[in-house]
N, C-alpha and C positions, 0 to 999 in steps of 0.2 A: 145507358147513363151518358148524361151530356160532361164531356170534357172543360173543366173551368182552367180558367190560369189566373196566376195573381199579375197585379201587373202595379206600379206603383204612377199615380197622375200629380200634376200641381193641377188646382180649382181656384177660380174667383171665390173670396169668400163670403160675397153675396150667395153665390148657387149654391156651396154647400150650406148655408142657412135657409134658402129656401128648399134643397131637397129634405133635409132636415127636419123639416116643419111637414113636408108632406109624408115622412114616414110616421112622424106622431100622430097624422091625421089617419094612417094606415092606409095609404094609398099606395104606399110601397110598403115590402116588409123590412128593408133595409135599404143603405146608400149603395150597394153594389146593385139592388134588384129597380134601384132606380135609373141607371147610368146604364144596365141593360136595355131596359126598355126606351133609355133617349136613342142607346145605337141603335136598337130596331129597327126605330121608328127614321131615322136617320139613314139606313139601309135600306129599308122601303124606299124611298122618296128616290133614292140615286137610283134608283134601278129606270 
């Protein structure tokens, strides 16, 4: 089992309307599994 932690952020509130809009479209299942996959992908790239 993967280890979550909560963690509290302040957002533009443009992003959170547009993740918002992409979890309606179900590209994500939620704002938390959206914000994972920007770190991801944001941890990719520095490597």
């Amino acid at each position: 089992m993967v280890r979550k932690d909560k963690i509290t952020i302040s957002v533009d509130h443009d992003l959170i309307k547009w993740l918002d809009t992409q979890v309606k479209k179900k590209r994500f299942c939620s704002r938390s599994h959206g914000f994972e996959y920007a770190f991801s992908k944001f941890k990719e790239e520095d490597k």
